[in-house]
FIGU-623090 format. One record per atom (N, C-alpha, C, O): x, y, z. Coordinates in steps of 0.1 Angstrom, whole numbers, padded with zeros to 4 digits, always signed. Example, Ala and Ser with C-alpha at 12.3 -4.5 7.8 and 13.67 -1.06 7.14 Angstrom:
<pts>
+0132-0057+0078;+0123-0045+0078;+0132-0033+0078;+0142-0033+0085;+0128-0022+0071;+0137-0011+0071;+0129+0000+0079;+0134+0011+0080;
</pts>
This chain:
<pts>
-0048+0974+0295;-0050+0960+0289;-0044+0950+0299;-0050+0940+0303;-0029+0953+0303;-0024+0943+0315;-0031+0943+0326;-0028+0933+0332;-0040+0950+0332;-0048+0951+0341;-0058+0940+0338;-0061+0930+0344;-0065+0946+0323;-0078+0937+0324;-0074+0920+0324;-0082+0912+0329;-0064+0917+0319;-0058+0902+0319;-0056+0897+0332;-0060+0886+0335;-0049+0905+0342;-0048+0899+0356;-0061+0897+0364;-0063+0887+0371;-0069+0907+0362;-0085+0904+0362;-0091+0889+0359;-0097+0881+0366;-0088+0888+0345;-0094+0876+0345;-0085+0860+0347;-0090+0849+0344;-0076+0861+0351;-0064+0855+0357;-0069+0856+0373;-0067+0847+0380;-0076+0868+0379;-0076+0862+0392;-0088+0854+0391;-0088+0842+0394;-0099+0861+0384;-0112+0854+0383;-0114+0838+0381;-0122+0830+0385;-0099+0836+0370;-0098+0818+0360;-0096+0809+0374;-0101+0798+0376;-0087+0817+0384;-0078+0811+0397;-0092+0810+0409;-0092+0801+0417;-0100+0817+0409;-0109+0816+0419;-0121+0805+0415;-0128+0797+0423;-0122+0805+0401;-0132+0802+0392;-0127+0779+0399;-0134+0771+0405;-0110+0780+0392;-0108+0767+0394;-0112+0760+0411;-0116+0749+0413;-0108+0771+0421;-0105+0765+0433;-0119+0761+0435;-0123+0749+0439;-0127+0771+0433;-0146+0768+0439;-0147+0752+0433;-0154+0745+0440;-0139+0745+0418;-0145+0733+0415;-0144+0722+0428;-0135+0724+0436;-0151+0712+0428;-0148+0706+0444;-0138+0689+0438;-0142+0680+0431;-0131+0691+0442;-0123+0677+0441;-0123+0667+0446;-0122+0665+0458;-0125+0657+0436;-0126+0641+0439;-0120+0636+0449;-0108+0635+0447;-0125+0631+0461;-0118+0621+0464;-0119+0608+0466;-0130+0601+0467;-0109+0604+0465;-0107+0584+0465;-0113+0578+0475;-0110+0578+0487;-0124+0571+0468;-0134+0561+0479;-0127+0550+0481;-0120+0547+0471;-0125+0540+0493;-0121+0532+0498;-0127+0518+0487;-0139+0516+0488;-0120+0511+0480;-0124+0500+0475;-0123+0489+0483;-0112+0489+0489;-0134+0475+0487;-0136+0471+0493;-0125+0461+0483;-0124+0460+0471;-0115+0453+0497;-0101+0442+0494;-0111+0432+0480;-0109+0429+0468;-0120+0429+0488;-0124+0416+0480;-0130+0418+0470;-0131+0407+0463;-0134+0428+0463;-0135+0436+0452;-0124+0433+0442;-0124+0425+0432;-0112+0442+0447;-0099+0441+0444;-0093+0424+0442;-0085+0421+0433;-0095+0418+0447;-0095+0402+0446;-0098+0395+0436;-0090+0389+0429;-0113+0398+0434;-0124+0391+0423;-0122+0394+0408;-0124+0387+0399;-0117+0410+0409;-0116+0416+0395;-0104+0407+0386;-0108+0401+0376;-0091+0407+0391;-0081+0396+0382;-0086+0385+0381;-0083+0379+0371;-0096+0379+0391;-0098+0362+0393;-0111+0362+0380;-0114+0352+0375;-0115+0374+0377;-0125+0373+0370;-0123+0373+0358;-0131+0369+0350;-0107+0380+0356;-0104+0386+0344;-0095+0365+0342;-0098+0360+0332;-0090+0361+0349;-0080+0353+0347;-0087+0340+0344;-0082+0331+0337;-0098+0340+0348;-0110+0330+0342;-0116+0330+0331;-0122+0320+0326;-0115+0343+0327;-0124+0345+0311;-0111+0337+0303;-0112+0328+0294;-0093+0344+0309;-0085+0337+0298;-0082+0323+0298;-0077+0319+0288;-0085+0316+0308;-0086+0305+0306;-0095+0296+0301;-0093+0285+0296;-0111+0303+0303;-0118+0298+0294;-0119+0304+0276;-0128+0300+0268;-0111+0312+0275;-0106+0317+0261;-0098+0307+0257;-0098+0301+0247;-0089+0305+0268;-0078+0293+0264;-0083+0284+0258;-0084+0282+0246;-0091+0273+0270;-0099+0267+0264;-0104+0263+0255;-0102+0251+0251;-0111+0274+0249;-0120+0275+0236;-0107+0271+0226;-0105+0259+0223;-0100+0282+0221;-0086+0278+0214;-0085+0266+0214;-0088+0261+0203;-0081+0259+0223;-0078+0242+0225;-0085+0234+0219;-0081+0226+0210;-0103+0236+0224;-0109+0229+0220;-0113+0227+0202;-0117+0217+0195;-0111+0238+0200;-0112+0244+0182;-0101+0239+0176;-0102+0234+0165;-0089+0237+0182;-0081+0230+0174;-0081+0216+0173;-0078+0210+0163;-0085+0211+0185;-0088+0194+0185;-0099+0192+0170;-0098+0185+0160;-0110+0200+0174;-0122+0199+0162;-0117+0201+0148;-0120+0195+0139;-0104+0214+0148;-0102+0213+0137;-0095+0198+0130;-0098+0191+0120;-0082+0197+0142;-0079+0183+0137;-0087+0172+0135;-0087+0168+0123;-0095+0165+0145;-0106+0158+0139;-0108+0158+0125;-0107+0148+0118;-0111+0169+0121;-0119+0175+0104;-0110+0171+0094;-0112+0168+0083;-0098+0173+0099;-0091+0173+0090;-0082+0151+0088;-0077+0144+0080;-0084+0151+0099;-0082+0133+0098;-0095+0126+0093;-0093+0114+0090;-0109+0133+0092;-0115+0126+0085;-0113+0132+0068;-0117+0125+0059;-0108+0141+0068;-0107+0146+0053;-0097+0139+0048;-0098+0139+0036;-0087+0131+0053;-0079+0128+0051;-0083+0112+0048;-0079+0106+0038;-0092+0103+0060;-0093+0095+0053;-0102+0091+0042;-0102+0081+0035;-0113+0104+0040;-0123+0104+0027;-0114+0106+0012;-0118+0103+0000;-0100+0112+0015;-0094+0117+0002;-0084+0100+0005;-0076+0097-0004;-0086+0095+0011;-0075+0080+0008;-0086+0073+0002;-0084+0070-0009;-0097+0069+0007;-0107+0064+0004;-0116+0061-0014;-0120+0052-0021;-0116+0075-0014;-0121+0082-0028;-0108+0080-0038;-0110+0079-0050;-0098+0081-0034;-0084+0079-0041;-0084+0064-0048;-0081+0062-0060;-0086+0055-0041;-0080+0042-0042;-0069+0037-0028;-0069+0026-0023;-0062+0048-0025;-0053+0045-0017;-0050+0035-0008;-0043+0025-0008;-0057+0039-0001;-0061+0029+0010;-0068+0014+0007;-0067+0005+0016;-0075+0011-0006;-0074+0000-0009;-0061-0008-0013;-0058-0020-0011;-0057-0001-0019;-0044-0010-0023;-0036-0012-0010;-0030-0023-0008;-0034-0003-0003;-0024-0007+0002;-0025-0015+0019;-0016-0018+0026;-0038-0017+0020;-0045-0029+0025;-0042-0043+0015;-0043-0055+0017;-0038-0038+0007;-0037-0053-0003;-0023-0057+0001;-0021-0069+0003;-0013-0049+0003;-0003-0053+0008;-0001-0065+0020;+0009-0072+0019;-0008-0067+0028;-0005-0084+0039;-0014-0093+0028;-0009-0104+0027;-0026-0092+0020;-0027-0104+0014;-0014-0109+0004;-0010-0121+0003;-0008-0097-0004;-0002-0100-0011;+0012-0104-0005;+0020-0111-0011;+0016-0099+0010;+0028-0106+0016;+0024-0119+0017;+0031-0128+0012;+0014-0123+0022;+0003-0140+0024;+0008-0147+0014;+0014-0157+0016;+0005-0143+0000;+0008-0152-0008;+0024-0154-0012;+0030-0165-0013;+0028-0144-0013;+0043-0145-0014;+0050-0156-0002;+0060-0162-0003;+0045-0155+0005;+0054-0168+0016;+0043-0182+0017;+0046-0192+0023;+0034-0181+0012;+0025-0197+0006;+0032-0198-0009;+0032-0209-0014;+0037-0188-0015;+0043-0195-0029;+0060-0202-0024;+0066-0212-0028;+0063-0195-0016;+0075-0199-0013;+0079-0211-0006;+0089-0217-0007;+0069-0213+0003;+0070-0228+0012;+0060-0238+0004;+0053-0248+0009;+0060-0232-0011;+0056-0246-0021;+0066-0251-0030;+0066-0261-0038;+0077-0241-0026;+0090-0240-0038;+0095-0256-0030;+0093-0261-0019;+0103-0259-0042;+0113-0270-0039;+0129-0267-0034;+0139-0274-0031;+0128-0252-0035;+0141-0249-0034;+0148-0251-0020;+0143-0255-0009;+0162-0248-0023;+0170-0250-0010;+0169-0239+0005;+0176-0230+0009;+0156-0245+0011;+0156-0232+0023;+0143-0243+0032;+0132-0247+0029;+0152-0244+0045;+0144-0251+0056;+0137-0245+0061;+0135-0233+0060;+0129-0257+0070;+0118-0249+0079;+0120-0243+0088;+0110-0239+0094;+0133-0240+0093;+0138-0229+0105;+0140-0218+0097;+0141-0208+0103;+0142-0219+0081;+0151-0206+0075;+0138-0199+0068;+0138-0187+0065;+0128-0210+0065;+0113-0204+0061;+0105-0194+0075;+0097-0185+0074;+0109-0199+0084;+0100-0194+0100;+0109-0182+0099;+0101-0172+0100;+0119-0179+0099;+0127-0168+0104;+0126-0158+0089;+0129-0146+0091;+0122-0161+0077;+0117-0150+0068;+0105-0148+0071;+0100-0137+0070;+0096-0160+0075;+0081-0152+0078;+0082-0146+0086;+0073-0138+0086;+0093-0145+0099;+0092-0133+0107;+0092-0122+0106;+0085-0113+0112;+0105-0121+0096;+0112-0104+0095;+0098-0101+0078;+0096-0089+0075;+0093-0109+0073;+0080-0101+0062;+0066-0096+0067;+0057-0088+0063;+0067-0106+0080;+0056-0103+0085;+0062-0091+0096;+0051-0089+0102;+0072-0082+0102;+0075-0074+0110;+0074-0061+0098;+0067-0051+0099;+0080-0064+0088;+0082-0053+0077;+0073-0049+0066;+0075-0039+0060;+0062-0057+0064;+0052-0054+0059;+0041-0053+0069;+0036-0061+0077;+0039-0041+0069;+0029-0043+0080;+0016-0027+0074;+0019-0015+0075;+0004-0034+0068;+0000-0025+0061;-0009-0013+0072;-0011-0001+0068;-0014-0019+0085;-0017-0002+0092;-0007+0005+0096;-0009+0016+0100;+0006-0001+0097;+0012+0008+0100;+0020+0019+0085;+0025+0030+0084;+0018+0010+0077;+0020+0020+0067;+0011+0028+0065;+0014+0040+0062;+0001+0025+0065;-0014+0040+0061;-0014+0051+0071;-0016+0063+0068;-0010+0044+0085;-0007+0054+0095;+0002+0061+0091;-0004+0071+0088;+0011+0063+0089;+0023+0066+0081;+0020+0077+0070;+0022+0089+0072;+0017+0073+0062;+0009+0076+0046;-0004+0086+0051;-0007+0094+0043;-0012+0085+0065;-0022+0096+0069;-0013+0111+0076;-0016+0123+0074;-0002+0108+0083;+0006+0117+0087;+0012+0124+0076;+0012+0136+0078;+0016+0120+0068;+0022+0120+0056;+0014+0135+0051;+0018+0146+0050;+0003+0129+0048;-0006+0134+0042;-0012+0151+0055;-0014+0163+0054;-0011+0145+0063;-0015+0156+0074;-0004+0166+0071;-0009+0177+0068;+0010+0167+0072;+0018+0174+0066;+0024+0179+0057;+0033+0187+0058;+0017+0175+0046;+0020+0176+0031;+0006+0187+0028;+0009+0198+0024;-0003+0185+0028;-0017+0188+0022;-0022+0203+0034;-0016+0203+0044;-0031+0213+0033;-0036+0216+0042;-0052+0212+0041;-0057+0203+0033;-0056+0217+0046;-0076+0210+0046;-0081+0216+0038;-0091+0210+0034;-0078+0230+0033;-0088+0237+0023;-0084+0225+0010;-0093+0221+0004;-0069+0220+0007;-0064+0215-0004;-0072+0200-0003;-0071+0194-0013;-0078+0194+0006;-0081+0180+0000;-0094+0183+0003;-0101+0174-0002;-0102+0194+0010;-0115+0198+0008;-0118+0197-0010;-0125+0188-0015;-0111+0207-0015;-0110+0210-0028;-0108+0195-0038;-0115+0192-0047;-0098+0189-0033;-0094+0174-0042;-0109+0165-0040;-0112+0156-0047;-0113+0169-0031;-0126+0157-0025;-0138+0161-0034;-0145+0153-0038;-0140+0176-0037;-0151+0180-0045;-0149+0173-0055;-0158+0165-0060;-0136+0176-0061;-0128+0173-0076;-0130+0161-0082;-0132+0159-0094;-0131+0150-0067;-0133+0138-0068;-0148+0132-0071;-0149+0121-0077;-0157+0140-0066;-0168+0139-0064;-0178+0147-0073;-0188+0153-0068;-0174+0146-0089;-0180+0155-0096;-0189+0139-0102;-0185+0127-0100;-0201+0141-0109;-0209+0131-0110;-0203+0123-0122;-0205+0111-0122;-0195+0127-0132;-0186+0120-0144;-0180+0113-0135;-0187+0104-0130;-0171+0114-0132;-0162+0108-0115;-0172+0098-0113;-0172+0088-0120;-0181+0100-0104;-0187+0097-0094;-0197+0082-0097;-0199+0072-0090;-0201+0086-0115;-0208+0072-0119;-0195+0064-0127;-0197+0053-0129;-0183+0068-0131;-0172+0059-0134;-0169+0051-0122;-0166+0040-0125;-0169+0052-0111;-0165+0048-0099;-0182+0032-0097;-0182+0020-0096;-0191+0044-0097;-0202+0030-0095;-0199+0022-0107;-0201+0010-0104;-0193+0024-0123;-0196+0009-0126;-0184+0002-0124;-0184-0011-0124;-0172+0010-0123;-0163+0000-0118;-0165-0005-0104;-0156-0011-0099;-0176-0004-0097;-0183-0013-0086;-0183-0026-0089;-0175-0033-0082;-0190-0032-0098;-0195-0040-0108;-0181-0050-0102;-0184-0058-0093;-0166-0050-0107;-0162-0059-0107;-0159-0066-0096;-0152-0076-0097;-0165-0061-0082;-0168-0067-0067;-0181-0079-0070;-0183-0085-0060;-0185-0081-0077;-0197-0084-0080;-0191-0102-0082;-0180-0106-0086;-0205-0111-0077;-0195-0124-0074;-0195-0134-0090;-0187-0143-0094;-0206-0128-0097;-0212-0129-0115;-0196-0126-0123;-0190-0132-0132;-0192-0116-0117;-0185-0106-0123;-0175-0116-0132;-0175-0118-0144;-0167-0120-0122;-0154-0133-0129;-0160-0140-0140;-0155-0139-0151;-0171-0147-0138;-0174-0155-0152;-0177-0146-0161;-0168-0145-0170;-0188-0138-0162;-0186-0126-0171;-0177-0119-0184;-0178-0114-0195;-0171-0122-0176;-0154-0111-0179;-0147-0122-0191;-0142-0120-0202;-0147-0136-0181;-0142-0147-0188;-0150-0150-0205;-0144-0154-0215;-0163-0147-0203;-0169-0149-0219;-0172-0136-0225;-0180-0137-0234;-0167-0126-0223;-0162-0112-0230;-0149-0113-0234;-0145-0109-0245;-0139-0123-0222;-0123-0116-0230;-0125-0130-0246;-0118-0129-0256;-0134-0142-0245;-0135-0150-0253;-0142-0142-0268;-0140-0143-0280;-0149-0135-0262;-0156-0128-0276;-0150-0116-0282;-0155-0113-0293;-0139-0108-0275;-0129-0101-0277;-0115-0105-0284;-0107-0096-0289;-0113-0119-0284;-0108-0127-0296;-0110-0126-0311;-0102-0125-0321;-0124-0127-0310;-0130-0133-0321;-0134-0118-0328;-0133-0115-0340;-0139-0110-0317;-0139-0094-0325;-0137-0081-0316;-0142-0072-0311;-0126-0086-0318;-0114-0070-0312;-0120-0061-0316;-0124-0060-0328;-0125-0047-0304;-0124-0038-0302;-0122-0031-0311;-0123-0037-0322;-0120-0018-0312;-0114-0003-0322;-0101+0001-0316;-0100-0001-0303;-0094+0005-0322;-0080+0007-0313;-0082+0019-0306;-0077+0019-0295;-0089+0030-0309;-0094+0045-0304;-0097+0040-0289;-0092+0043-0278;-0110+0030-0292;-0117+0022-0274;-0104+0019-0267;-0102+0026-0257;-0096+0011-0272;-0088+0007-0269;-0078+0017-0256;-0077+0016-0244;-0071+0028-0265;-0066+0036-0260;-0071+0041-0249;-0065+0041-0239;-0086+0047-0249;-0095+0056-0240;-0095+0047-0225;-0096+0050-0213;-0094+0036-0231;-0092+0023-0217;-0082+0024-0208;-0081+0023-0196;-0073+0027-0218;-0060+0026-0213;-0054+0043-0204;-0047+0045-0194;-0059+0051-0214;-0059+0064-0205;-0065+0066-0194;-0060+0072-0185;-0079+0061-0194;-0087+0056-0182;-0077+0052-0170;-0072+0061-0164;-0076+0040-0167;-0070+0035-0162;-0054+0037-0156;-0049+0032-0146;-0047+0047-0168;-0035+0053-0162;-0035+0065-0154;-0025+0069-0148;-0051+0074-0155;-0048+0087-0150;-0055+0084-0137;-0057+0094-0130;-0059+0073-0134;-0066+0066-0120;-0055+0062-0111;-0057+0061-0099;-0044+0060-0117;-0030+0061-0109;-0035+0049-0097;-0032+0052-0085;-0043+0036-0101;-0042+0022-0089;-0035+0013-0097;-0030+0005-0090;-0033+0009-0110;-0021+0005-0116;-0008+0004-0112;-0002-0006-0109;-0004+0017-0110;+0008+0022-0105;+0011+0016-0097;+0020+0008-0096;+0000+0021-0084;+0002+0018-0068;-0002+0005-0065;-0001+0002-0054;-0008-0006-0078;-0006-0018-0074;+0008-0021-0075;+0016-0025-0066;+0011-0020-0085;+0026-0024-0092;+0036-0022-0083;+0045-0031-0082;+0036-0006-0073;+0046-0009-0066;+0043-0014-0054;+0053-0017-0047;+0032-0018-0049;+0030-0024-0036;+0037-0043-0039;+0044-0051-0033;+0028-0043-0051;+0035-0059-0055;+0053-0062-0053;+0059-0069-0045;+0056-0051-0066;+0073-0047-0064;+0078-0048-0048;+0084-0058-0045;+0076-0038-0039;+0080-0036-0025;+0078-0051-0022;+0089-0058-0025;+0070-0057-0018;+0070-0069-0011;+0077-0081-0014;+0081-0091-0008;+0079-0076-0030;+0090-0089-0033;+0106-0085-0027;+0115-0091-0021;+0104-0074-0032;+0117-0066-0024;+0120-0070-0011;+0130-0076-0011;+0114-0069-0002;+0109-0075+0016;+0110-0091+0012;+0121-0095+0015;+0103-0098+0007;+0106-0112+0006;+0120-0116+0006;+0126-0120+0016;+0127-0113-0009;+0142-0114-0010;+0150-0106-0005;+0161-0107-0010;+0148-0097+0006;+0159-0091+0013;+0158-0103+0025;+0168-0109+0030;+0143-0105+0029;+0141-0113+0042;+0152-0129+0036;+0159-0135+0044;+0151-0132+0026;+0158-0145+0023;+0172-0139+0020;+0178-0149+0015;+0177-0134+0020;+0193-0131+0022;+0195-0128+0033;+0207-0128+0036;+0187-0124+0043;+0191-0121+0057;+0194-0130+0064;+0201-0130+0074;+0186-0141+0058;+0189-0154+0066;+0198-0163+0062;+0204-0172+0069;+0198-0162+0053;+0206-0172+0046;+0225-0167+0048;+0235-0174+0051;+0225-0156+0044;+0237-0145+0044;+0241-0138+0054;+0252-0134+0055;+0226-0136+0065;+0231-0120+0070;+0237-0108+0066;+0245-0102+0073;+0230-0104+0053;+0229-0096+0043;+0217-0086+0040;+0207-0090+0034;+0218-0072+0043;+0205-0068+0037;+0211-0061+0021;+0221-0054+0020;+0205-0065+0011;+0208-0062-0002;+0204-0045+0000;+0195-0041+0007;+0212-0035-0009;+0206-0021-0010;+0202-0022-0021;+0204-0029-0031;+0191-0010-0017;+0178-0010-0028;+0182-0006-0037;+0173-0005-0045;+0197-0001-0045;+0203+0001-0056;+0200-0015-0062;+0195-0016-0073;+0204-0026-0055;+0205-0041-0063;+0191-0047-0062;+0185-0054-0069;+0189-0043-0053;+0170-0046-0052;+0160-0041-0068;+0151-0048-0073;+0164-0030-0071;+0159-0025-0077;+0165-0033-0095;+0157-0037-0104;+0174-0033-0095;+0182-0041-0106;+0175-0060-0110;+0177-0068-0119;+0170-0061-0101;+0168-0075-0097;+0151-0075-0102;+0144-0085-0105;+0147-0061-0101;+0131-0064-0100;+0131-0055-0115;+0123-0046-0112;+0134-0054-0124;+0131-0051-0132;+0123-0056-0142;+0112-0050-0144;+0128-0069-0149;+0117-0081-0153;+0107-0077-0146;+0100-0069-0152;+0105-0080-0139;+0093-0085-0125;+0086-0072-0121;+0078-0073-0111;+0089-0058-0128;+0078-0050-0125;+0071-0045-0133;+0060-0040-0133;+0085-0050-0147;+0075-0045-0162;+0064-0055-0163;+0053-0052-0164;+0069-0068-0163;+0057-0082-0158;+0045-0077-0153;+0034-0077-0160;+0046-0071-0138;+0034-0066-0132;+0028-0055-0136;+0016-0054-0134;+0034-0044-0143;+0024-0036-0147;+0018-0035-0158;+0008-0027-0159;+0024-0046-0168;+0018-0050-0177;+0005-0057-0179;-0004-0054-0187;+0004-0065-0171;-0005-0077-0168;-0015-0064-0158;-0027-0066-0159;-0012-0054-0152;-0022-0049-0144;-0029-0041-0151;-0041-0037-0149;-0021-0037-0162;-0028-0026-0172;-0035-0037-0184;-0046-0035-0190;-0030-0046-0185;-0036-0051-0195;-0056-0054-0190;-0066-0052-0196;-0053-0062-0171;-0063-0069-0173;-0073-0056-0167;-0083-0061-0162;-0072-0044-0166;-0079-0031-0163;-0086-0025-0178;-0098-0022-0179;-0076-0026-0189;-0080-0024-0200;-0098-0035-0204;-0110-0032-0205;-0091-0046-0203;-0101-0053-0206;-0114-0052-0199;-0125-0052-0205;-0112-0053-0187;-0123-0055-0175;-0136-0037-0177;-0147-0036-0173;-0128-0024-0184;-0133-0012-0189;-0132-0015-0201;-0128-0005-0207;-0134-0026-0209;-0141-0022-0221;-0154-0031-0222;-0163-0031-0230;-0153-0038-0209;-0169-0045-0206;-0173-0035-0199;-0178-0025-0205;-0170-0033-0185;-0177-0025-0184;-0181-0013-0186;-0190-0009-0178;-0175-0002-0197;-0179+0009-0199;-0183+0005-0217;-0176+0011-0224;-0191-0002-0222;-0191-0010-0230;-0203-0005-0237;-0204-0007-0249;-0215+0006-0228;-0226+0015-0234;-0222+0026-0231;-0229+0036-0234;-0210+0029-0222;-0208+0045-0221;-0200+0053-0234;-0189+0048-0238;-0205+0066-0241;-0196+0066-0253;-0187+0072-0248;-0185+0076-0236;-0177+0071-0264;-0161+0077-0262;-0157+0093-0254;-0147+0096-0248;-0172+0101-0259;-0171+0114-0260;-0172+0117-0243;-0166+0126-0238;-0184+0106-0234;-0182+0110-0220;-0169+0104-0215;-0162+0110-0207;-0164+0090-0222;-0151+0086-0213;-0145+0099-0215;-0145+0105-0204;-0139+0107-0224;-0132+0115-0223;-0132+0130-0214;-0122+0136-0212;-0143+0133-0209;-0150+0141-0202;-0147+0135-0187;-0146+0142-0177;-0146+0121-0186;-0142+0113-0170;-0128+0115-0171;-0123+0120-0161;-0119+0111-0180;-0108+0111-0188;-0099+0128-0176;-0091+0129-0167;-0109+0139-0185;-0106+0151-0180;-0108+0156-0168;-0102+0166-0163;-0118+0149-0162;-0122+0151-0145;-0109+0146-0135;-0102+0151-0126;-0109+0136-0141;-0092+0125-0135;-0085+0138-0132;-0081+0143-0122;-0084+0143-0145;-0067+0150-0150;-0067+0164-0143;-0056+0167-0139;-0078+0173-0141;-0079+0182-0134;-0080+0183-0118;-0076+0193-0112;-0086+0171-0111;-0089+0167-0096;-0073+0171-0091;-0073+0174-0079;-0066+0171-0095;-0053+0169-0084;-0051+0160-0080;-0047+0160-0069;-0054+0148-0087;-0054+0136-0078;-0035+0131-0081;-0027+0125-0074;-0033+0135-0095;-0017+0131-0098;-0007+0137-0083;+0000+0129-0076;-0009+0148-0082;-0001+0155-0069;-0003+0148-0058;+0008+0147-0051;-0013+0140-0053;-0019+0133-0044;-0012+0123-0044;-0005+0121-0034;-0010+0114-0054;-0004+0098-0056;+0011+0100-0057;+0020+0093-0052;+0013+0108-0062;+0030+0111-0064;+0036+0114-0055;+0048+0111-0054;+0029+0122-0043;+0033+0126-0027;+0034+0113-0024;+0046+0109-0022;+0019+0098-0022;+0024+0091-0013;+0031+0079-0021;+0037+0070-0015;+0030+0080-0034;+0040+0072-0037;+0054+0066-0033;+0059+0055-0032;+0061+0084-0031;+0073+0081-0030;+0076+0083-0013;+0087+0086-0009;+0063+0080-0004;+0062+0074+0011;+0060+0062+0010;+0068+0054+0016;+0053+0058+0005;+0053+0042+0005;+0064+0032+0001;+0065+0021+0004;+0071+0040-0006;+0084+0033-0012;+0094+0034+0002;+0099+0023+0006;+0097+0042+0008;+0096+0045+0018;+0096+0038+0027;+0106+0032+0032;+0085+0040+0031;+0086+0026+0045;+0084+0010+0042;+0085+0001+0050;+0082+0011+0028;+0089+0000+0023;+0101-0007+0026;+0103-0019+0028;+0112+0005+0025;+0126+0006+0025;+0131+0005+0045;+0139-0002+0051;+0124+0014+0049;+0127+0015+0058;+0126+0000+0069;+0134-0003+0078;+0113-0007+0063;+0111-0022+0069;+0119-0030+0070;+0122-0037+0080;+0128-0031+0053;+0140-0038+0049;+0150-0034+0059;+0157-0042+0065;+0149-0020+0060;+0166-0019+0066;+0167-0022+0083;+0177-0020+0091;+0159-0025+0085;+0155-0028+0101;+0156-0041+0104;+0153-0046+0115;+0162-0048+0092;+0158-0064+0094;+0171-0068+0107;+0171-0078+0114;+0180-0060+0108;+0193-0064+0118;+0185-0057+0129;+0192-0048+0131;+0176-0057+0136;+0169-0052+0143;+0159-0069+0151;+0152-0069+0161;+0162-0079+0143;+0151-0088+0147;+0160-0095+0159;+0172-0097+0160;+0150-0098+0167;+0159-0105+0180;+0160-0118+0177;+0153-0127+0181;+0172-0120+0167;+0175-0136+0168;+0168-0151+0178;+0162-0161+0174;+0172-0146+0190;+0169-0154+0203;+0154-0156+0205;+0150-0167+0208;+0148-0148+0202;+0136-0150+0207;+0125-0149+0198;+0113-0150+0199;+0133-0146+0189;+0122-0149+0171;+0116-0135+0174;+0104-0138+0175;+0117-0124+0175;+0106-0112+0181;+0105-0104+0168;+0116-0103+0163;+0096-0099+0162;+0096-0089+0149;+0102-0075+0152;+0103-0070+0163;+0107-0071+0141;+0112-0054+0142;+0103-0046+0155;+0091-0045+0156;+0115-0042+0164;+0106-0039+0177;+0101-0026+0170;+0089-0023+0171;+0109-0017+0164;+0110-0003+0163;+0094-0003+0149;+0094+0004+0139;+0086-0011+0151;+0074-0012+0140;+0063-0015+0148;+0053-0016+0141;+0061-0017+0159;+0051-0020+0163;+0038-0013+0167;+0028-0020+0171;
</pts>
């Protein structure tokens, strides 16, 4: 038996040597060259690609962003913010009160440095870029864009309309004479609060008066008031405004939703309430209050000498 094993042990040993062995061909340098240059090009145009995908994503997602401000209200209102600083310093240099024309020029400086409404939306878009991801206002934008939604929005069109003012004026006269149902009434008013532009008028109005009278103690005092006394001060003056905003929203949706019945307002009613749009307003709410604040406290920031606005805002 040990015999027959060394047998086939010499045979395995003769068997291996007869196989003929590879040898290594000479690879030409520039071969050896091209191969990394070849490989190192694909990763930079891999890189590339990466780069370019993220720009496109961003892109997508800054227009999603301004379609969900858009569709919101947002962005209208708070474009309303320099008309409404405008009038706030034309009501002021009609006042009789004690404040000259050097002490009026030096508050229109620091309201007009601190109200400054693209830089707040810019603001309020970043905001939003870090707060939200894109699947989430993809989703809010459908939400927004369901056709209950979608035809409440066209007739509140209507009140852009130039008819519209007189209109309104011989409805609120016939609304005297025969009030509503209190049910309508309500559905108006629900309407209009789960639309959350009430609100965000109310505080854009608020903020600017805030800015106004900090801007007039700054000059007069060299004082910026904190928004603890700010806020104490505007109390009157915000229940005022949202009263009057809700009131004249109420009225202006019971003309115009005036053939739609109760049973769809409440079906728009529930589209509001489901969209996500409350999460949406409540995030930039409490930014806009914000750089509201932030405008105010910058007012020791204005270059006396040379009359120059909040540099750190431009």
């Amino acid at each position: 038996m040990r015999g027959i094993l060394h047998f086939f042990k010499l045979n395995l040993f003769a068997a291996l040597a007869a196989v003929p062995v590879a040898i290594p061909v000479a690879i030409p340098l520039a071969i050896i060259m091209v191969v990394p240059l070849v490989f190192a090009e694909q990763a930079v145009f891999a890189e590339q690609g990466v780069f370019s995908e993220q720009i496109e994503r961003s892109d997508q997602k800054k227009t999603l962003i301004k379609e969900v401000l858009t569709e919101s209200g947002l962005m209208a209102i708070v474009e309303t913010a320099a008309y409404i600083r405008d009038e706030e310093m034309s009501r002021l240099a009609a006042t009789k009160g004690p404040i000259t024309e050097s002490e009026l020029a030096a508050v229109r400086i620091r309201l007009m440095g601190s109200v400054r409404e693209k830089y707040i939306l810019n603001q309020i878009r970043q905001h939003l870029d870090q707060e939200f991801l894109a699947l989430d206002l993809q989703k809010l934008l459908r939400k927004l864009r369901v056709p209950a939604i979608e035809k409440a929005k066209l007739i509140k069109g209507r009140i852009s309309e130039a008819h519209f003012a007189e209109e309104i004026r011989d409805y609120h006269l016939r609304l005297i004479e025969h009030p509503p149902r209190e049910s309508r009434v309500q559905l108006m008013s629900e309407l209009a609060k789960v639309e959350r532009i009430n609100g965000l008028n109310t505080i854009v109005k608020v903020e600017v008066r805030k800015s106004l009278l900090t801007a007039i103690t700054h000059v007069k005092d060299n004082v910026i008031p904190t928004e603890q006394e700010l806020d104490r001060q505007m109390t009157s003056f915000r229940k005022r405004v949202a009263d009057k905003s809700n009131n004249q929203s109420v009225e202006h949706y019971l003309y115009l939703f005036r053939a739609v019945p109760s049973s769809e307002l409440k079906n728009i009613i529930n589209d509001y309430k489901r969209s996500g749009l409350q999460r949406l307003v409540d995030s930039c709410e409490k930014r806009l209050k914000k750089e509201f604040s932030v405008g105010r406290q910058q007012f020791d920031q204005v270059n006396q000498i040379g009359g120059a606005a909040l540099a750190k805002r431009k």
